[in-house]
N, C-alpha and C positions, 0 to 999 in steps of 0.2 A: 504494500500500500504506500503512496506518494505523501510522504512530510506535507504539512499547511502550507498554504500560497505564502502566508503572512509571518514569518515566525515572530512570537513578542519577546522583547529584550526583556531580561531577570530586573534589572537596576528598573528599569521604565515600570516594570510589573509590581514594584516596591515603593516607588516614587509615588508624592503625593497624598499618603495615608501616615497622619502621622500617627497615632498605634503603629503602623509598622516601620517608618524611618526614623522616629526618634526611640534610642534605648532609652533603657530604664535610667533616670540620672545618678539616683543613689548609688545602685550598683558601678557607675565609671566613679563615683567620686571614692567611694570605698579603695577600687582598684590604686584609684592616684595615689594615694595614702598610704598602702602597703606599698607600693612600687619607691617610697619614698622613706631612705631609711634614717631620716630625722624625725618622721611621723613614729606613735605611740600605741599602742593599745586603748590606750583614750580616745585618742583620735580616731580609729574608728567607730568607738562605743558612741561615742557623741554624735556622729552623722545615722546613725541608726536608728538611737534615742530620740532625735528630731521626728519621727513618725512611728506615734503609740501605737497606732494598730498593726503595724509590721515589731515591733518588738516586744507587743503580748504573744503574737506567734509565732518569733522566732522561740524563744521561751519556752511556749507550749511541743514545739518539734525537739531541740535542744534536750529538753525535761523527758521524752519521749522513751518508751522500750525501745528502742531502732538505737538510741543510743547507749542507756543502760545504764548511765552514770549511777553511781550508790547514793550518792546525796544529790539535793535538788538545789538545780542552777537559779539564783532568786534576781542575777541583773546578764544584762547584754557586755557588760567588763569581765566579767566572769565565764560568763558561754564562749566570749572571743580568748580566753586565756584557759581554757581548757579544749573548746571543740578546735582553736585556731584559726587566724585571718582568713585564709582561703575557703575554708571549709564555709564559714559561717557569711563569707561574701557569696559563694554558689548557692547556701539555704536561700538565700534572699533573692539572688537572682531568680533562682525555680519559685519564689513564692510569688516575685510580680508577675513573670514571666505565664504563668499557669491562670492568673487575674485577668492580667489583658488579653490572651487570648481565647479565653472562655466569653467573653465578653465581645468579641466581635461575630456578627451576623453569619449564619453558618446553616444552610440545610442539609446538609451530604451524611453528615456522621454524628453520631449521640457524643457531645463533648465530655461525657460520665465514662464510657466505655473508652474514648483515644485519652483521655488524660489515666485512666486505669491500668491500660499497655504501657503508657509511655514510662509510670511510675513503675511499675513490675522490669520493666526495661532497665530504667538507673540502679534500680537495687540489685538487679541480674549483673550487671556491667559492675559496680564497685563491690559486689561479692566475687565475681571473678577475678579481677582484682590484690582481694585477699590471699586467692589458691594462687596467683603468677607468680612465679618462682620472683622473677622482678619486680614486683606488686609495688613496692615502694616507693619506685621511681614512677610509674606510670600516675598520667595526670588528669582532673578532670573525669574522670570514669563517669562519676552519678548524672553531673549535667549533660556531659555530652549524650548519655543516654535517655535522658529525659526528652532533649532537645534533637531525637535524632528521627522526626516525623515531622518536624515543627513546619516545613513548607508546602507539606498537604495542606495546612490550614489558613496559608496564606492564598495557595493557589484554589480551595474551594470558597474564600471568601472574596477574592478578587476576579476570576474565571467561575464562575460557578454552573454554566451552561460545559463549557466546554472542559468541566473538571467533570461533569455527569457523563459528557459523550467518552470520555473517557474510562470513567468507571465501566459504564456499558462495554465498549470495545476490550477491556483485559477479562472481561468475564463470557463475554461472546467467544474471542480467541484463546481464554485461555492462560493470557500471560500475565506478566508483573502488572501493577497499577504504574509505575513508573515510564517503563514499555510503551503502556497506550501512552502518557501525556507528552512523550515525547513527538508518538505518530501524531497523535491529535492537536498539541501548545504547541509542541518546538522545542522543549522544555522538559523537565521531570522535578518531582518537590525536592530531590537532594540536590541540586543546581540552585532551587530558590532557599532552600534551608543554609546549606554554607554562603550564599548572598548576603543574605540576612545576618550571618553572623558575624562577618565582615564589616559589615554595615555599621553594627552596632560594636565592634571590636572584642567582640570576644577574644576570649584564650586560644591561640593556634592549634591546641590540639583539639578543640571543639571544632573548630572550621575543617581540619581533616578527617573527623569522622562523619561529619556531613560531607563535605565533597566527593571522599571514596569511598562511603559506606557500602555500595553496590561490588567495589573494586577494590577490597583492601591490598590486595597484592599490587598495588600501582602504587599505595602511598608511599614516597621517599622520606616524609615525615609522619613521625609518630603512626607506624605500620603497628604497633602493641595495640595502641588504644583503638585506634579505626579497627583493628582483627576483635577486641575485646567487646566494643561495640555492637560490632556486626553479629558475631554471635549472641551474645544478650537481647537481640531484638529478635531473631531466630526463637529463642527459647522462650520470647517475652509473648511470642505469639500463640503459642501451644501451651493447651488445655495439660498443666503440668500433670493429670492424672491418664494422659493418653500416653502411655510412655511406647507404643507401638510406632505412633507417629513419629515420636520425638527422636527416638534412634533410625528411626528411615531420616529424618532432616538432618542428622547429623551427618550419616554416612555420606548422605548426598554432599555435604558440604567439607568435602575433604581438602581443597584451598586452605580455609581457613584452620583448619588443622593444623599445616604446615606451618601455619603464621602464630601460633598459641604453642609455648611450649606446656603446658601439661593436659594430664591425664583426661579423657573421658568418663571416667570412673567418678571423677570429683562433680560430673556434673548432678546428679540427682543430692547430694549433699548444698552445694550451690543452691540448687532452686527451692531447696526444701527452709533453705535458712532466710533466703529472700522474700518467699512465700510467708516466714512466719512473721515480720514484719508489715507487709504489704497493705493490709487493710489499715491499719494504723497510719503510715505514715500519708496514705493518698487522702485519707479524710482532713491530716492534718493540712494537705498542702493543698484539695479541691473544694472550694465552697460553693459549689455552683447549685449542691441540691439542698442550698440553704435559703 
């Protein structure tokens, strides 16, 4: 079948909406801060502190079984000096991030069920994580897993005709959803997802698991995380108690094998630990059925 007469450019597809060309502020200011090593631990607590309603829920996630702490975290100086700069700038980012786009107009997909995968996704991704021999160097796991669908939802709220002709044509033929919107857009949502995150300047290893997510064995950077990713969204998608299924996708998926050094064996331990969080944490991070 012949590519569109018109193909629409990613940047022009993003342009103009600001929900989607302005990032979140807080989260660049947070970043400045830490990138900045005269700044303090104060100094972040303070820009966070400026909006109550993001620091009664960092708190509440913080305070959470996902994390486990023996005693309870009772300020945002405290969560940043135990959970860590980084860690508690990505809680913030997934908690605007998960607001605003639950919040823009959307017929295609129940936003309960994609924000459900996507959270099962980062906790697959930063439990995997934990088993990689390398684990400790590898960056970003939970966000970039969070965030690793995130331009389906630009492209069913900005195309939304031609994200349907789409949907129809990979289920007519058979193939990826990706597949069709490229026959159909020009385009595919991991092209608008690492756009996006560029855009808004994420962490480089976030914008490589969007850009290669399909193609980890291409990434020259951060090939761990893009491999770790890609499988965690694999696993994120299957009914963990279908485990017939789950070892056909895996086998199918022996690339990625290659790119992960360990065991198969660790995977049902993985999803069972990630599973046992899971409800917990997407309530904490989804308000939409509030």
């Amino acid at each position: 079948m012949a590519g569109p007469t018109n193909l629409i450019n990613v940047r022009e597809l993003l342009a103009g909406n600001v929900q989607l060309a302005s990032p979140p502020d807080v989260f660049h200011k947070i970043t400045q801060v830490i990138n900045n090593p005269s700044n303090t631990l104060a100094d972040v607590a303070r820009l966070i502190e400026n909006d109550p309603g993001l620091t009664a829920r960092l708190l509440k996630i913080v305070n959470s079984s996902y994390y486990g702490f023996p005693t309870r975290i009772a300020s945002i100086p405290q969560a940043v000096n135990i959970v860590g700069f980084r860690e508690l700038r990505d809680l913030v980012l997934a908690t605007l991030v998960i607001d605003r786009f639950s919040a823009l107009p959307n017929g295609l997909i129940s936003m309960r069920q994609y924000w459900m995968i996507s959270v099962r996704c980062a906790l697959i991704a930063k439990t995997l994580g934990k088993y990689h021999p390398d684990g400790k160097r590898l960056q970003e796991l939970f966000i970039a897993g969070l965030l690793h669908e995130i331009g389906r939802l630009v492209i069913y709220h900005r195309l939304p005709e031609l994200a349907r002709a789409a949907l129809l044509q990979s289920r007519v033929e058979n193939i990826s959803e990706h597949m069709a919107q490229r026959r159909v857009i020009g385009l595919d949502h991991y092209e608008v997802g690492a756009e996006l995150a560029r855009l808004w300047r994420l962490p480089e290893p976030v914008i490589a698991t969007l850009e290669y997510h399909e193609r980890p064995a291409d990434a020259a950077e951060f090939p761990q995380e893009v491999a770790v990713v890609h499988l965690a969204a694999i696993l994120a998608a299957v009914d963990p108690m279908n485990t017939d299924l789950l070892e056909e996708l895996l086998l199918e998926d022996a690339p990625v094998w290659s790119l992960i050094p360990f065991a198969r064996t660790q995977i049902k331990a993985v999803i069972a630990e990630a599973e046992a969080s899971l409800l917990e944490v997407f309530r904490l991070f989804y308000r939409g059925d509030r």
